[in-house]
FIDO-357613 format. One record per atom (N, C-alpha, C, O): residue in three letters; y, x, z. Coordinates in steps of 0.05 Angstrom, whole numbers, plus 5000, padded with zeros to 4 digits. Layout:
<sites>
ALAYXZ;...
</sites>
This chain:
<sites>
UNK522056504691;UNK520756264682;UNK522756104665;UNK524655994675;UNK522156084635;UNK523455884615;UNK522755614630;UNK521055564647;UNK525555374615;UNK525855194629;UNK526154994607;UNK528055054592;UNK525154824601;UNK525754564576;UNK525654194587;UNK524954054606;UNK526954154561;UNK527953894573;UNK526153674565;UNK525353704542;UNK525353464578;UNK524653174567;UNK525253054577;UNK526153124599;UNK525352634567;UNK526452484575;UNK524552304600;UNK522052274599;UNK526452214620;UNK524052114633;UNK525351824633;UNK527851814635;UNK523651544630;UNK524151264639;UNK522251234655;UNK519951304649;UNK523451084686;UNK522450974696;UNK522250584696;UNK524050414703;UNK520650554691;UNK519950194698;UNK521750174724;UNK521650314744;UNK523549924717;UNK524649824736;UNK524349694769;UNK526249624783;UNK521549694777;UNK520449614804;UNK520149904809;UNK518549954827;UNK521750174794;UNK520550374818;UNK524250594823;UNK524850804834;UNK525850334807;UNK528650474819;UNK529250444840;UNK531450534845;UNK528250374854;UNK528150384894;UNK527150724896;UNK527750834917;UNK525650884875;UNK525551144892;UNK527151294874;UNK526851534878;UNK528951244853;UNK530251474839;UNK533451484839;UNK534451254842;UNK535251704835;UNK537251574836;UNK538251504816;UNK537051504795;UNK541451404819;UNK542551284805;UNK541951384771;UNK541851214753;UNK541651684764;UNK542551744739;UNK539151784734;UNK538552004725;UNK537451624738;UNK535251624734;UNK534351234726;UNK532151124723;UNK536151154725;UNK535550884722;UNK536350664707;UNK535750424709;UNK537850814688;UNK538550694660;UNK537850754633;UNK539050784612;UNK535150774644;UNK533350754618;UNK532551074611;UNK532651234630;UNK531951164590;UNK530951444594;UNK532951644588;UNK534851644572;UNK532051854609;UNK533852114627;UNK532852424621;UNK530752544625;UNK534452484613;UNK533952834610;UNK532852974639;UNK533852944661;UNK530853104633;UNK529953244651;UNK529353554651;UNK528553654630;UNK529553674665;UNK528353904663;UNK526154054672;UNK526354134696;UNK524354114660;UNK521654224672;UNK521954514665;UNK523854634656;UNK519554604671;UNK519254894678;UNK516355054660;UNK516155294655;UNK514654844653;UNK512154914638;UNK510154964643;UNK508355034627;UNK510154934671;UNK508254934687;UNK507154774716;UNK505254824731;UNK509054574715;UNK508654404742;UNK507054184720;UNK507054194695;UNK505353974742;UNK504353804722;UNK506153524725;UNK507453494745;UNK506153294703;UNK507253074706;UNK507752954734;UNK509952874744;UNK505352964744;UNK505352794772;UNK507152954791;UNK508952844804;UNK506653204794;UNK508853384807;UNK511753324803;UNK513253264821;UNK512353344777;UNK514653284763;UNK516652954775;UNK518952904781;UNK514052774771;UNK514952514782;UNK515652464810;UNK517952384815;UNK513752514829;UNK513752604860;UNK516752774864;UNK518152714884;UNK517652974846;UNK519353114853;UNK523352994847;UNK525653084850;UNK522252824841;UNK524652514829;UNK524452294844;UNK525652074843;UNK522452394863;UNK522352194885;UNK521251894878;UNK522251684887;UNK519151904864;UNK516451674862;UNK513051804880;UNK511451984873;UNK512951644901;UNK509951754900;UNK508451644879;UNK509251474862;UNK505651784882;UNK504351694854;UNK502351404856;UNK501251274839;UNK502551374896;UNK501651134902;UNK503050884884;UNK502250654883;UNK504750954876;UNK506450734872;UNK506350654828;UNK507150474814;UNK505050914825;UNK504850914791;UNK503150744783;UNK501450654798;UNK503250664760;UNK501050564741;UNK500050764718;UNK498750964721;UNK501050654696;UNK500650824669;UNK502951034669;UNK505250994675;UNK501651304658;UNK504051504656;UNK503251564628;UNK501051634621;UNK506151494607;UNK505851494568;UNK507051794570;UNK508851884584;UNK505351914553;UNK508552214538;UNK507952074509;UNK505652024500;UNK509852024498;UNK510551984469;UNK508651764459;UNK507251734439;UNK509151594483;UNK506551244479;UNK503351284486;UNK501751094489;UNK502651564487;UNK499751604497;UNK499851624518;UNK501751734528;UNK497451504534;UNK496651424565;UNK495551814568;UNK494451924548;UNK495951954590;UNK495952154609;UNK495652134627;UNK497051974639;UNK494552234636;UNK493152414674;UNK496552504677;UNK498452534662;UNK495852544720;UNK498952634725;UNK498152934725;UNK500053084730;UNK495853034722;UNK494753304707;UNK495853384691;UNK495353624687;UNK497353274675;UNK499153364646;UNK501153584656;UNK502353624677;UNK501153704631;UNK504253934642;UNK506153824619;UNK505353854596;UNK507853754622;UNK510153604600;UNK511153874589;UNK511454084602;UNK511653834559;UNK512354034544;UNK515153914531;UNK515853684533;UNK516354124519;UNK519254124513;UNK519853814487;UNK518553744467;UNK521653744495;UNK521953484476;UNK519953264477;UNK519453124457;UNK518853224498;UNK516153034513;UNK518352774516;UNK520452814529;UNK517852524505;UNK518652314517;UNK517452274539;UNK515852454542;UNK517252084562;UNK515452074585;UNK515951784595;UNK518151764606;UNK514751564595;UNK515151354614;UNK513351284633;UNK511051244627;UNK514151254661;UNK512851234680;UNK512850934689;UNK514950844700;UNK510550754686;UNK510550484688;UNK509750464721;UNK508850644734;UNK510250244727;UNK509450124761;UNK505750114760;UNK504150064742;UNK505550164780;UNK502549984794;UNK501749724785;UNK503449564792;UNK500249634774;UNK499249334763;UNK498749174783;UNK496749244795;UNK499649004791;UNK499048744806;UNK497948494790;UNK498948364773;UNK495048484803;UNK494248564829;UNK492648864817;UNK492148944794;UNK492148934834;UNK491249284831;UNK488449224836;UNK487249074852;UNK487849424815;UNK483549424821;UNK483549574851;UNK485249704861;UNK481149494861;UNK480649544889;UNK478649674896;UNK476549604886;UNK478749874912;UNK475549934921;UNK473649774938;UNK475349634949;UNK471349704947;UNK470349584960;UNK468749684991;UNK468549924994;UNK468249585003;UNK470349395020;UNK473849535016;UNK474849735005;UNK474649355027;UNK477749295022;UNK478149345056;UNK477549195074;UNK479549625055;UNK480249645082;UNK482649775083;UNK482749965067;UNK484749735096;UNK487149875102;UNK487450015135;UNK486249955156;UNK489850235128;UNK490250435148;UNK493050355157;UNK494050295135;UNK495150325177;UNK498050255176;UNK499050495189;UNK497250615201;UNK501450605192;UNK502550765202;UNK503950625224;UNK503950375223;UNK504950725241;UNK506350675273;UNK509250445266;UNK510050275281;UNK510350505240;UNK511750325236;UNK511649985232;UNK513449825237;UNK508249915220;UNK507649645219;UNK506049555231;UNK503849485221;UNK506549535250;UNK505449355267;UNK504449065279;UNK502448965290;UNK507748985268;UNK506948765256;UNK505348575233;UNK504748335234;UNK505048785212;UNK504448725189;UNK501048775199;UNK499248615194;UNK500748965210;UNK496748975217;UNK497348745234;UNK498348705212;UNK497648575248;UNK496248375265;UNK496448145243;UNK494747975238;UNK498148165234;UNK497547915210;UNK496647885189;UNK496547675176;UNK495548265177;UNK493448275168;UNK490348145172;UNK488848025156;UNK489948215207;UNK487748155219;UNK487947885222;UNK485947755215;UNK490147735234;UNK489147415225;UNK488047305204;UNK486947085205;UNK488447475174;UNK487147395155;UNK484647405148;UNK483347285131;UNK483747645174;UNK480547665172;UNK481747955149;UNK480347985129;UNK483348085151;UNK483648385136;UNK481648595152;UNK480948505174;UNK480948785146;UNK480349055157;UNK482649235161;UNK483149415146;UNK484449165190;UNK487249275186;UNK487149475209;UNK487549375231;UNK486549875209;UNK486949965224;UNK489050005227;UNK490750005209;UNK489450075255;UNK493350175262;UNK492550335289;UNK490750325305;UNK494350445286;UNK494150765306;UNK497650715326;UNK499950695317;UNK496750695353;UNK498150625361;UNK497550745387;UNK495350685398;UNK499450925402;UNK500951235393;UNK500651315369;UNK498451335359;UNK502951385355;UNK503151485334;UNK500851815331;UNK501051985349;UNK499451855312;UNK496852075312;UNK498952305299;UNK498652525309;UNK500752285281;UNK502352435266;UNK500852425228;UNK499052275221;UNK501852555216;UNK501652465184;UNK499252615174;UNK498052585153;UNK498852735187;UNK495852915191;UNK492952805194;UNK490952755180;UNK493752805215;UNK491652625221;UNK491852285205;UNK490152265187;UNK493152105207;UNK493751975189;UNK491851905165;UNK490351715160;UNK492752155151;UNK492252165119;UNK489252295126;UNK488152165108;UNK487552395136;UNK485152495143;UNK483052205161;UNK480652255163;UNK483951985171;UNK482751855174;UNK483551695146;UNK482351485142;UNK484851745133;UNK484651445106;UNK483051595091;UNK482251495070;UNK482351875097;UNK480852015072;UNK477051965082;UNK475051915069;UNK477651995108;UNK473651995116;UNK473151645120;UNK471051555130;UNK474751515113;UNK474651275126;UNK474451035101;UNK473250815100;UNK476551205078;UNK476151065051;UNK477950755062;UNK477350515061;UNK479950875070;UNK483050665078;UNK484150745057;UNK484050945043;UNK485950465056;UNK488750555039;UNK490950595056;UNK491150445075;UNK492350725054;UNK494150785080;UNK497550585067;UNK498050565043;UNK498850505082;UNK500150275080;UNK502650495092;UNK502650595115;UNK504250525076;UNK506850645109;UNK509650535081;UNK509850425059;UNK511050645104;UNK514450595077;UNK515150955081;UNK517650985083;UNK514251115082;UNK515051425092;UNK513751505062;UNK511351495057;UNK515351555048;UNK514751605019;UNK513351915014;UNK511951974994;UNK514152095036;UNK513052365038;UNK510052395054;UNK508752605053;UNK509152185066;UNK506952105079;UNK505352115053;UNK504052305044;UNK505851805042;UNK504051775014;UNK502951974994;UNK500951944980;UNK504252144996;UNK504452394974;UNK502252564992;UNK500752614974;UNK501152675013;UNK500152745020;UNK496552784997;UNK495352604985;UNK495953034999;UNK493952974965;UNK491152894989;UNK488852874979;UNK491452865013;UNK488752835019;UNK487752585028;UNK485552515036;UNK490652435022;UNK489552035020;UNK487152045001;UNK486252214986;UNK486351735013;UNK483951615003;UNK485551454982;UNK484651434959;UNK487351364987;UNK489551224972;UNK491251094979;UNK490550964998;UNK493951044972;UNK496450904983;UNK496750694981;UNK495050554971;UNK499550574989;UNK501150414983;UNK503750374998;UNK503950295021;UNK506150444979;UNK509350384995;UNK509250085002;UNK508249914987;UNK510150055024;UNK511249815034;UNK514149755028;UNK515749915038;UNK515049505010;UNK518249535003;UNK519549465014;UNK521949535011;UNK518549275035;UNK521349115052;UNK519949175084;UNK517649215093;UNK522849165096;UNK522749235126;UNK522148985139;UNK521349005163;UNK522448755129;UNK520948525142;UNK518548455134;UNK517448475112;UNK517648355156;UNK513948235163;UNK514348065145;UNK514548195125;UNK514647875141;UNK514247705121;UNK513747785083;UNK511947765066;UNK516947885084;UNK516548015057;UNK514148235057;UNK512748235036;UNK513548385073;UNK511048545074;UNK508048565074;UNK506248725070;UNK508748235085;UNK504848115088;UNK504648025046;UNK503048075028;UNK507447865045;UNK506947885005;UNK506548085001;UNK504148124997;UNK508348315001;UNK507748524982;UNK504948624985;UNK503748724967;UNK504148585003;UNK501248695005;UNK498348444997;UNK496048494993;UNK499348254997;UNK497248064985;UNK497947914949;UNK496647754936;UNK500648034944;UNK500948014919;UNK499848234905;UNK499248194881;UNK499348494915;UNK498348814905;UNK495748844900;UNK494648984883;UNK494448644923;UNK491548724931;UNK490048424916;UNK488748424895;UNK490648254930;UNK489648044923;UNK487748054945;UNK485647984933;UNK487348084961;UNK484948134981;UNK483447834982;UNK484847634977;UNK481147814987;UNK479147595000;UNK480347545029;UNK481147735043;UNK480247285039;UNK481847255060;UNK478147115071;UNK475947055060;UNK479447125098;UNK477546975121;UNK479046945145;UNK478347085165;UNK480946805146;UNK482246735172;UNK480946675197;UNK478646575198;UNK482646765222;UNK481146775247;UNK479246855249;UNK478146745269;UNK477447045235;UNK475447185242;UNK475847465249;UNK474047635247;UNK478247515259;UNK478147865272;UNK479647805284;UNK480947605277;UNK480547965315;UNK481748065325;UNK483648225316;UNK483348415301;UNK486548095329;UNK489648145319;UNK490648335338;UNK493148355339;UNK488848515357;UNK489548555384;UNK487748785374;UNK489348975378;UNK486248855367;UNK483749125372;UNK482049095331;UNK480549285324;UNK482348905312;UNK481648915291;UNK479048835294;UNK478248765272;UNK477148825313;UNK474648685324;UNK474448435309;UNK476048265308;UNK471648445297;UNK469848125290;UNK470547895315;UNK470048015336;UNK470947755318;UNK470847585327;UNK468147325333;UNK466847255313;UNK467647225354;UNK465347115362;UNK466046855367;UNK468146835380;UNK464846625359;UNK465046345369;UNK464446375403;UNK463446595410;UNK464846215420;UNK465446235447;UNK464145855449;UNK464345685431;UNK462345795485;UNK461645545482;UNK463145495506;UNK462945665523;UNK464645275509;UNK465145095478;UNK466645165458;UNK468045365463;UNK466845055435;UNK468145165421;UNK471345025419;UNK471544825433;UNK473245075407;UNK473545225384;UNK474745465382;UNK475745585363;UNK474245545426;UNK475145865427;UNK472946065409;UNK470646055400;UNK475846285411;UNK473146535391;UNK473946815415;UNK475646805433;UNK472147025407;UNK472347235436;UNK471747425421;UNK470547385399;UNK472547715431;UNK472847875414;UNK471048205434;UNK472448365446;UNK468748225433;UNK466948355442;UNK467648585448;UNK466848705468;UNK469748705423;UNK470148995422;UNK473249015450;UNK473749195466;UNK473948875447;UNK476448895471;UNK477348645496;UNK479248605512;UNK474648485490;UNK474448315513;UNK476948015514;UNK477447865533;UNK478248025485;UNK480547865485;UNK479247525479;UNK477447475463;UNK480247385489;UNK479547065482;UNK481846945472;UNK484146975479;UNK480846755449;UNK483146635438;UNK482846375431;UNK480746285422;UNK484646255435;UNK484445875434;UNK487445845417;UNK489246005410;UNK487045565414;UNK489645415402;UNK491945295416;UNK492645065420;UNK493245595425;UNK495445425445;UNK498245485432;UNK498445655414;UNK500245375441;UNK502945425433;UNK504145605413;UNK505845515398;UNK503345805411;UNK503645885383;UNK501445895360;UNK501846035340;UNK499645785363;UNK497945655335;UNK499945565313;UNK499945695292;UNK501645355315;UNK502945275292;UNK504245445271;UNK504245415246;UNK505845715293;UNK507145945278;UNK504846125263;UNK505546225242;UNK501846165273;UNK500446315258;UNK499246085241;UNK498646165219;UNK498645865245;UNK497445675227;UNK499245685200;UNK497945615180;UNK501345735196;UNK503645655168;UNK502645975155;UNK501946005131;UNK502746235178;UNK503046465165;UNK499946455149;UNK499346585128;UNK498146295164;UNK495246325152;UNK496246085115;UNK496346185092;UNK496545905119;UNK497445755103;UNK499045885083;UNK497745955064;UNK501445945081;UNK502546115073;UNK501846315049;UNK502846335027;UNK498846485067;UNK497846785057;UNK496046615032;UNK495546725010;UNK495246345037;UNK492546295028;UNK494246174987;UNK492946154966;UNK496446134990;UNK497546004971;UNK498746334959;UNK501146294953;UNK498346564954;UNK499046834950;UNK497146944936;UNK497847104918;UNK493846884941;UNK492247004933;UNK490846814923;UNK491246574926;UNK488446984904;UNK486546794886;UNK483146874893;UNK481446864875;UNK482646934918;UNK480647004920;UNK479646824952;UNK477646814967;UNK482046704952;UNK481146584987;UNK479746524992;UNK479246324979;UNK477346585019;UNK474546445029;UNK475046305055;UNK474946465073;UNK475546025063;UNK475346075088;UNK473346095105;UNK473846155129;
</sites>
Protein backbone atom coordinates (compact mmCIF):
# COMPACT_ATOMS: atom_id res chain seq x y z
CA UNK A 1 0.00 0.00 0.00
CA UNK A 2 1.49 3.55 -1.40
CA UNK A 3 1.48 6.21 1.20
CA UNK A 4 1.12 10.22 0.47
CA UNK A 5 1.22 13.24 2.28
CA UNK A 6 -1.27 16.20 3.18
CA UNK A 7 -1.50 19.00 5.41
CA UNK A 8 -3.82 18.87 8.26
CA UNK A 9 -5.04 22.26 10.48
CA UNK A 10 -6.91 21.87 13.17
CA UNK A 11 -9.23 24.92 14.67
CA UNK A 12 -7.98 25.74 17.87
CA UNK A 13 -11.01 24.55 20.38
CA UNK A 14 -10.05 21.01 19.22
CA UNK A 15 -6.17 21.07 20.43
CA UNK A 16 -7.35 19.45 23.60
CA UNK A 17 -7.45 16.12 21.29
CA UNK A 18 -4.19 16.44 19.17
CA UNK A 19 -0.77 16.56 20.02
CA UNK A 20 1.63 18.91 20.36
CA UNK A 21 3.06 18.78 16.60
CA UNK A 22 -0.45 18.93 15.39
CA UNK A 23 -1.23 22.39 16.69
CA UNK A 24 0.59 25.01 15.14
CA UNK A 25 -1.24 25.53 12.37
CA UNK A 26 -1.11 23.16 9.38
CA UNK A 27 0.82 19.62 9.67
CA UNK A 28 2.12 17.08 7.30
CA UNK A 29 0.32 14.04 7.33
CA UNK A 30 0.38 10.86 6.00
CA UNK A 31 -2.39 8.83 4.47
CA UNK A 32 -2.59 5.74 2.74
CA UNK A 33 -5.43 6.24 -0.15
CA UNK A 34 -7.77 4.63 1.16
CA UNK A 35 -8.95 5.42 4.68
CA UNK A 36 -11.57 8.21 4.53
CA UNK A 37 -11.12 11.86 6.09
CA UNK A 38 -13.12 11.16 9.09
CA UNK A 39 -11.08 7.94 9.75
CA UNK A 40 -8.02 9.90 9.18
CA UNK A 41 -9.18 12.64 11.81
CA UNK A 42 -10.50 10.13 14.58
CA UNK A 43 -7.11 8.54 14.08
CA UNK A 44 -5.20 12.01 15.39
CA UNK A 45 -7.38 11.72 18.04
CA UNK A 46 -10.59 14.13 17.30
CA UNK A 47 -13.97 12.40 17.50
CA UNK A 48 -16.09 13.52 14.81
CA UNK A 49 -18.71 14.42 17.64
CA UNK A 50 -16.71 17.16 18.16
CA UNK A 51 -16.28 18.48 14.15
CA UNK A 52 -17.98 21.03 12.28
CA UNK A 53 -16.94 21.82 8.68
CA UNK A 54 -14.24 19.57 7.14
CA UNK A 55 -12.40 22.06 3.92
CA UNK A 56 -9.81 19.98 1.46
CA UNK A 57 -8.38 22.93 -0.50
CA UNK A 58 -11.44 25.52 0.97
CA UNK A 59 -14.29 23.10 -0.29
CA UNK A 60 -16.75 21.84 2.34
CA UNK A 61 -16.56 17.59 2.32
CA UNK A 62 -18.25 14.55 3.89
CA UNK A 63 -15.82 12.70 6.44
CA UNK A 64 -16.57 10.08 3.41
CA UNK A 65 -13.75 11.72 1.56
CA UNK A 66 -10.55 9.79 0.94
CA UNK A 67 -7.76 12.64 1.03
CA UNK A 68 -5.49 12.47 -1.88
CA UNK A 69 -1.82 13.36 -2.16
CA UNK A 70 -1.02 17.17 -1.74
CA UNK A 71 -4.81 17.71 -0.18
CA UNK A 72 -4.72 20.78 2.12
CA UNK A 73 -7.31 19.77 4.91
CA UNK A 74 -8.81 21.99 7.68
CA UNK A 75 -10.81 20.61 10.25
CA UNK A 76 -13.06 23.41 11.95
CA UNK A 77 -14.89 22.87 15.59
CA UNK A 78 -18.69 22.15 16.06
CA UNK A 79 -20.80 25.51 15.78
CA UNK A 80 -22.22 26.82 18.88
CA UNK A 81 -24.95 26.65 19.35
CA UNK A 82 -25.38 23.39 17.26
CA UNK A 83 -28.64 22.60 15.20
CA UNK A 84 -30.60 20.10 17.22
CA UNK A 85 -32.82 17.29 16.71
CA UNK A 86 -36.17 17.39 18.19
CA UNK A 87 -37.12 16.60 21.11
CA UNK A 88 -33.86 17.44 22.68
CA UNK A 89 -32.88 14.53 24.79
CA UNK A 90 -29.56 13.47 26.21
CA UNK A 91 -27.85 10.09 27.33
CA UNK A 92 -24.79 10.57 30.21
CA UNK A 93 -22.29 8.04 30.89
CA UNK A 94 -21.44 6.79 34.63
CA UNK A 95 -18.99 9.56 34.85
CA UNK A 96 -21.68 12.58 35.06
CA UNK A 97 -23.68 12.42 37.29
CA UNK A 98 -23.72 15.25 38.49
CA UNK A 99 -24.13 17.06 35.45
CA UNK A 100 -27.71 14.76 34.65
CA UNK A 101 -29.32 15.97 37.94
CA UNK A 102 -28.73 19.43 36.98
CA UNK A 103 -29.66 18.80 33.72
CA UNK A 104 -33.08 17.58 35.10
CA UNK A 105 -33.54 20.61 37.31
CA UNK A 106 -33.69 22.44 34.16
CA UNK A 107 -36.58 20.46 33.09
CA UNK A 108 -33.68 18.58 30.49
CA UNK A 109 -34.51 15.04 29.20
CA UNK A 110 -31.34 13.73 31.04
CA UNK A 111 -30.91 9.84 30.95
CA UNK A 112 -28.07 8.34 33.14
CA UNK A 113 -27.36 4.74 33.65
CA UNK A 114 -26.32 4.15 36.92
CA UNK A 115 -24.54 0.87 37.28
CA UNK A 116 -22.51 1.55 34.68
CA UNK A 117 -24.34 -0.73 31.30
CA UNK A 118 -20.73 -0.64 29.54
CA UNK A 119 -20.05 1.34 26.00
CA UNK A 120 -22.19 -1.11 24.25
CA UNK A 121 -24.92 -0.96 25.43
CA UNK A 122 -24.50 2.76 25.97
CA UNK A 123 -24.11 3.74 22.42
CA UNK A 124 -27.23 1.28 21.44
CA UNK A 125 -29.63 2.97 23.78
CA UNK A 126 -28.55 6.60 22.30
CA UNK A 127 -29.08 4.91 18.94
CA UNK A 128 -32.97 3.38 19.55
CA UNK A 129 -33.66 6.20 21.78
CA UNK A 130 -32.36 9.14 19.47
CA UNK A 131 -30.06 10.51 22.69
CA UNK A 132 -27.10 12.39 22.35
CA UNK A 133 -24.76 10.67 24.39
CA UNK A 134 -22.69 13.18 26.64
CA UNK A 135 -19.39 11.28 28.08
CA UNK A 136 -15.54 12.84 28.23
CA UNK A 137 -14.25 9.00 27.01
CA UNK A 138 -13.32 10.16 23.55
CA UNK A 139 -13.25 6.37 22.26
CA UNK A 140 -16.89 5.97 23.48
CA UNK A 141 -17.98 8.89 21.09
CA UNK A 142 -16.46 7.40 18.08
CA UNK A 143 -18.45 4.43 18.43
CA UNK A 144 -20.42 4.56 14.61
CA UNK A 145 -23.64 3.37 16.18
CA UNK A 146 -24.40 6.74 18.26
CA UNK A 147 -27.42 8.63 17.57
CA UNK A 148 -25.01 11.42 18.20
CA UNK A 149 -22.41 12.89 20.59
CA UNK A 150 -20.89 15.24 22.50
CA UNK A 151 -17.29 15.56 24.50
CA UNK A 152 -17.66 17.01 27.73
CA UNK A 153 -14.44 19.45 28.31
CA UNK A 154 -14.13 20.12 31.83
CA UNK A 155 -14.18 17.73 34.78
CA UNK A 156 -16.19 20.19 36.82
CA UNK A 157 -20.14 20.39 37.13
CA UNK A 158 -20.27 23.74 36.73
CA UNK A 159 -17.99 24.26 33.80
CA UNK A 160 -20.00 21.29 32.29
CA UNK A 161 -23.67 22.33 32.80
CA UNK A 162 -22.05 25.63 30.30
CA UNK A 163 -20.51 23.57 28.01
CA UNK A 164 -23.55 21.85 27.45
CA UNK A 165 -26.09 24.76 27.41
CA UNK A 166 -23.67 26.98 25.47
CA UNK A 167 -23.62 23.85 22.61
CA UNK A 168 -27.18 23.10 22.71
CA UNK A 169 -28.92 26.04 23.62
CA UNK A 170 -31.69 23.80 24.97
CA UNK A 171 -35.35 25.25 26.00
CA UNK A 172 -35.29 25.22 29.71
CA UNK A 173 -38.36 24.52 32.11
CA UNK A 174 -37.12 24.44 35.57
CA UNK A 175 -38.42 22.20 38.34
CA UNK A 176 -40.45 20.27 36.21
CA UNK A 177 -38.53 16.79 36.28
CA UNK A 178 -37.22 14.76 38.62
CA UNK A 179 -33.37 15.09 39.55
CA UNK A 180 -33.57 11.63 41.21
CA UNK A 181 -35.31 9.19 38.37
CA UNK A 182 -35.66 12.12 35.24
CA UNK A 183 -39.59 11.74 35.89
CA UNK A 184 -42.25 14.70 34.99
CA UNK A 185 -43.00 16.06 37.91
CA UNK A 186 -46.62 16.73 39.49
CA UNK A 187 -47.93 19.75 41.50
CA UNK A 188 -48.81 18.14 45.05
CA UNK A 189 -51.97 19.90 47.45
CA UNK A 190 -50.93 22.12 48.91
CA UNK A 191 -48.77 23.49 46.95
CA UNK A 192 -45.73 24.57 46.24
CA UNK A 193 -44.58 20.85 46.77
CA UNK A 194 -44.13 18.89 43.36
CA UNK A 195 -44.05 14.71 43.43
CA UNK A 196 -42.64 12.66 41.14
CA UNK A 197 -45.01 9.51 40.14
CA UNK A 198 -42.39 7.55 38.40
CA UNK A 199 -40.15 7.07 41.71
CA UNK A 200 -42.42 8.27 44.40
CA UNK A 201 -39.89 11.29 45.39
CA UNK A 202 -41.44 14.62 46.98
CA UNK A 203 -39.89 17.86 46.79
CA UNK A 204 -40.31 21.24 48.61
CA UNK A 205 -38.19 24.33 49.29
CA UNK A 206 -35.96 23.51 51.99
CA UNK A 207 -32.33 24.27 52.80
CA UNK A 208 -30.79 23.71 49.80
CA UNK A 209 -33.23 25.61 47.39
CA UNK A 210 -30.94 28.68 47.40
CA UNK A 211 -27.88 26.45 45.99
CA UNK A 212 -30.22 25.07 43.16
CA UNK A 213 -32.19 28.36 42.85
CA UNK A 214 -28.66 30.41 41.61
CA UNK A 215 -27.74 27.07 39.48
CA UNK A 216 -31.39 27.50 37.91
CA UNK A 217 -30.63 31.34 37.64
CA UNK A 218 -27.41 30.92 36.48
CA UNK A 219 -28.44 28.26 33.41
CA UNK A 220 -31.28 30.77 32.50
CA UNK A 221 -28.72 33.81 31.72
CA UNK A 222 -26.60 31.01 29.16
CA UNK A 223 -29.35 30.29 26.90
CA UNK A 224 -31.77 32.06 24.52
CA UNK A 225 -34.59 29.91 24.37
CA UNK A 226 -35.71 29.93 28.17
CA UNK A 227 -39.47 28.97 29.07
CA UNK A 228 -40.30 29.00 32.48
Amino acid sequence: MSESGITVEFAPGLHVFVGAGLRGGAAPVRVDGTSTLGHVVESLGVPLTEVGALLVDGRPVTPAHIPGAGESIEVRAVVRPQPNPEPLRFLLDIHLGTLARRLRLLGLDAAYENPDIGDAALATRSATEHRILLSRDRGLLRRRELFAGAYIYSHRPPEQLDDVLTRFDPPLSPWTRCTTCNGLLHPTTPPPNTHCPTCDQTYWQGAHHPRLAAIVTHALTKVTRATE
